[in-house]
N, C-alpha and C positions, 0 to 999 in steps of 0.2 A: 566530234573528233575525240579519238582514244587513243593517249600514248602511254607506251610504258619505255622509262628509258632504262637500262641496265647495260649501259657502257661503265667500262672500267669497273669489272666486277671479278676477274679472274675466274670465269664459267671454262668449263673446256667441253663441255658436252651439253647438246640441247634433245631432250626427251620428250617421246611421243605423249606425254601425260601432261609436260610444263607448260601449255597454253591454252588448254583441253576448252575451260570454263570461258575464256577471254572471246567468243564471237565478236564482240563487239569495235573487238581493236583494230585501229587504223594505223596506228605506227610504231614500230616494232624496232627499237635502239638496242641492238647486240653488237655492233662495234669496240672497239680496243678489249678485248677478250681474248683469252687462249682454246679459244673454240677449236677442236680439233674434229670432232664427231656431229652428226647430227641426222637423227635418229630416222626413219623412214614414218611420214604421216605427221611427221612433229607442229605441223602449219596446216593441215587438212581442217583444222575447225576456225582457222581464221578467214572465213571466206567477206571480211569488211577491208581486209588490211590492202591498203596502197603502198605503204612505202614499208619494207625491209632494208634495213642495215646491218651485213655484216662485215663490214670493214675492219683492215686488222685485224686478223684473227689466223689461225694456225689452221685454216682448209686447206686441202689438197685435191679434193676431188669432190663435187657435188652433182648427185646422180638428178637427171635430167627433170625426170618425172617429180621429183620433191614439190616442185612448185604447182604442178599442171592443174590443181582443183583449188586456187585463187586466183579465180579471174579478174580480179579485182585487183592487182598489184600491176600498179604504173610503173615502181623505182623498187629498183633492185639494186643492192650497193654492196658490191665483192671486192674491191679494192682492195691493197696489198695483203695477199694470202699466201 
């Protein structure tokens, strides 16, 4: 098991380069953050990861497709955006 937490970090934007190296990761803490953006392919190389967390965070729209090549993600967590 691989986590990286980076809650309450004041991020606003996740880029298709910030997790490039990380296959490895299984859980992915991006909650209470000002995430407004997030970049197209930005999770494409994390094909281990079960549980994303974007909880709290300034989303307004997440395009469908972002996730469809981690088959491996059980928990997906959008709460208050």
């Amino acid at each position: 098991m691989v986590t990286i937490d980076l809650r309450l970090n004041y991020l606003e934007k996740i880029q298709n380069c910030d997790f490039k190296m990380l296959n490895k990761l299984t859980y992915l803490k991006l909650d209470h953050n000002r995430i407004r953006d997030i970049e197209l392919n930005s999770f494409i190389h994390l094909n281990q990861l079960i549980e994303l967390n974007l909880n709290f965070n300034l989303l307004d729209f997440i395009p469908n497709y972002l996730f469809q090549n981690i088959t491996s993600l059980k928990f997906l967590r959008l709460a208050d955006n």
